[in-house]
N, C-alpha and C positions, 0 to 999 in steps of 0.2 A: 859542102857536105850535101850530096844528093839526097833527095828527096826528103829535107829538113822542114822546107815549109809546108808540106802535106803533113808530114806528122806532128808539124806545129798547131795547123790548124786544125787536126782531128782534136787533138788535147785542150785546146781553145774551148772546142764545141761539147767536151767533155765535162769540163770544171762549169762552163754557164750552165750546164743542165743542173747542176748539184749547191748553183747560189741562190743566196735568198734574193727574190725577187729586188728590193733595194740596189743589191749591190749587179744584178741582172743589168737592170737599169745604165746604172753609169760605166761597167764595161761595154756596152752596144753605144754609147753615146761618145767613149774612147776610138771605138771601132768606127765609126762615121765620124767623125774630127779631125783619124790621121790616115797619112801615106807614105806607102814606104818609100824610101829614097836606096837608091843605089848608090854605092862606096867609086863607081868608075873614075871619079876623075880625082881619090885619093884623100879627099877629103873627108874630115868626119864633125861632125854637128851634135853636141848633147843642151838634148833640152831636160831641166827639170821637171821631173814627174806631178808634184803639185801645181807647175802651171798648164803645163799639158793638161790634166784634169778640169783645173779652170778654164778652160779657152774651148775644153768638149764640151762642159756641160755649159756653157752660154752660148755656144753651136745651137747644142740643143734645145735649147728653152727660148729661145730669141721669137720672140711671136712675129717677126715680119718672115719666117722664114715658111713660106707659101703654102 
């Protein structure tokens, strides 16, 4: 679908304008945690959304992280 992840990420930068600063927080902290992967070689990977969560926000808070 052309042009999906532009109007993705307009809407992204949409909804964080309109959150409470809390939940600000741990979407930016989701957003530097993860990477998209590409479908190319047909595979597909689900991860749970609650450890996802876990694994960004100890990303983030990790004090050796420079």
């Amino acid at each position: 679908m052309a042009g999906a992840e532009e109007a993705s990420l307009r809407a992204l930068t949409r909804i964080e304008q309109v959150l409470p600063s809390r939940l600000r927080h741990q979407v930016a902290a989701l957003k530097g945690a993860v990477v998209a992967m590409s479908p190319g070689n047909g595979s597909t990977v689900e991860v749970d959304g609650k450890d996802l969560a876990s694994v960004a926000f100890g990303v983030q808070s990790d004090p050796g992280d420079g």
